[in-house]
Residue, then its C-alpha position, 0 to 999 in steps of 0.5 A: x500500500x505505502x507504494x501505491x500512496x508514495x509512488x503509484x506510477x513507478x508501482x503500476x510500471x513495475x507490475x507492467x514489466x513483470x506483466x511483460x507489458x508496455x508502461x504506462x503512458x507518462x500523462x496517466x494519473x493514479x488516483x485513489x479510490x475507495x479509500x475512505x478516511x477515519x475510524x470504520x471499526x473499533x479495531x485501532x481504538x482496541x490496542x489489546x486486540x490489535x496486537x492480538x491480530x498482529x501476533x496472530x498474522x506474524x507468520x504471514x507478515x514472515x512469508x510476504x518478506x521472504x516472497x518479495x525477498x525471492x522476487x528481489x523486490x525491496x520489503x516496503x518499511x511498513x511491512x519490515x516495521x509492522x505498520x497498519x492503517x492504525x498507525x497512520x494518524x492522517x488515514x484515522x482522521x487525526x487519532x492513531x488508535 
């Protein structure tokens, strides 16, 4: 997700070449849709079961750094660092949780 917000056209390029595809045009625009902001459930105001979710999903997170690992694709900071959307204030609306 941090690639699609920071640098969508170079993500969207990346895919197309592994897709064996031509690149996108220069002139096209990557926005984002259905990215509604603010609280949508309890989940990032209940630290305790967040972390729960988090322990229960470690090996998970574990396989998706070694698959981009194997794909020599560089581990984006917020997988390495175990962020979610909880941890991003401005997707929460001002409030990390």
């Amino acid at each position: 997700q941090d690639s699609l917000r920071f640098s969508a056209k170079r993500t969207y390029n990346g895919l197309a070449a592994f897709l064996g595809v031509q690149p996108f045009p220069t002139n096209t625009e990557f926005r984002r849709h259905n990215s509604q902001r603010g609280h949508r459930t309890e989940l990032c105001r209940n630290a305790s079961v967040h972390a729960v979710l988090q322990q229960s999903f470690a090996e998970e997170y574990r396989d998706l750094e070694a698959v981009l690992h194997a794909a020599a694709v560089d581990v984006p900071v917020a997988l390495r660092l175990r962020r979610t959307r909880c941890d991003r204030a401005e997707e929460l609306g001002g409030g990390a949780g």
